[in-house]
N, C-alpha and C positions, 0 to 999 in steps of 0.2 A: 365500664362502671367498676368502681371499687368493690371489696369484701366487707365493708363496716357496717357494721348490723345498724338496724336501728336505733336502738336505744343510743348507741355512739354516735348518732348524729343530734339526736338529742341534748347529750351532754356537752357537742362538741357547741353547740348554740348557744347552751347556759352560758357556758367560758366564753366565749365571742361577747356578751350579754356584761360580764362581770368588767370583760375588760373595758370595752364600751362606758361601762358605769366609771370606773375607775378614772377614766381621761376625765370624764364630763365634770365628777370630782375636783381634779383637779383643775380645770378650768375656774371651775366654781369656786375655787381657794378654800375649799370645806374639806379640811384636814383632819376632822373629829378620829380621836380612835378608833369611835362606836362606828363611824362610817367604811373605817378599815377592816374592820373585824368582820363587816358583813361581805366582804369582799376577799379576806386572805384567810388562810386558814395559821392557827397559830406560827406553824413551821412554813410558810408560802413567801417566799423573798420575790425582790423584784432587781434585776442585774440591770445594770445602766449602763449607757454606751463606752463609757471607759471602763466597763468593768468591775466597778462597786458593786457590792451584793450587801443590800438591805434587807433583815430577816424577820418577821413579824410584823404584826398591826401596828404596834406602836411604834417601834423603830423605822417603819414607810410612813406613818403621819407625821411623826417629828422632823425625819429627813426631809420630807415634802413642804411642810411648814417653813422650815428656813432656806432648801433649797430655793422655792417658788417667791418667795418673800422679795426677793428684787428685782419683779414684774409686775408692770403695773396689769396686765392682761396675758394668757394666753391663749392659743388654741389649737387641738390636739386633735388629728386624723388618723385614728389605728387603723391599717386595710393588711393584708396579703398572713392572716393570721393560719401560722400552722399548728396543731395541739396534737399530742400524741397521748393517748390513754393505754394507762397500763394497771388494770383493774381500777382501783381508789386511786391511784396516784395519775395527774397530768403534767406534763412540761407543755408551754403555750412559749410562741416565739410569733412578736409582735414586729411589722415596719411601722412607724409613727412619722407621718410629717407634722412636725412641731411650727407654731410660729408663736417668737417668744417677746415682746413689746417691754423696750425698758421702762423704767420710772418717770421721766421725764420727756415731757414732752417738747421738739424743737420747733421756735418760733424764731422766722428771722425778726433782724432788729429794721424796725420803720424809719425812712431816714423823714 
């Protein structure tokens, strides 16, 4: 068994919880600020697999907003989540299988 006190598994569940909310967000194409805000903390970015770092609520809604904008569906599986707390401050590192559905849907042509 690990050293992690209780209360850090606690927290480490909140974050698990946040991030969870965050995907379901983004499925749900609900890019509100207000929705970001309750989820990042002013200074909280989110690094994307090429390595953009998006920093704030509203710069992860607006990026999300036109990111996500040429899908017509997604749907997003965060598992294997590691968080490291270091007093008030955590790093969280997510694997996500993504499935991302374009705009248009393929219909052959009927002869």
């Amino acid at each position: 068994m690990t050293d992690v006190q209780p209360t850090a598994w606690v927290d480490k569940l909140a974050l698990t919880e946040l991030v969870t909310k965050y995907f379901r967000l983004v499925d749900d194409k609900d890019f509100a600020v207000e929705q970001m805000q309750a989820i990042f903390t002013d200074d909280g970015s989110v690094t994307r697999p090429n390595d953009a770092v998006i920093a704030g609520p509203a710069e992860i809604a607006e990026s999300n907003s036109k990111s996500f904008a040429r899908f017509r569906a997604t749907q997003h599986l965060p598992s294997g989540f590691v968080i490291e707390l270091d007093g008030d401050q955590a790093a969280v590192r997510v694997n996500v299988m993504a499935m991302h559905l374009g705009g248009r849907l393929w219909r052959p042509k009927c002869a």
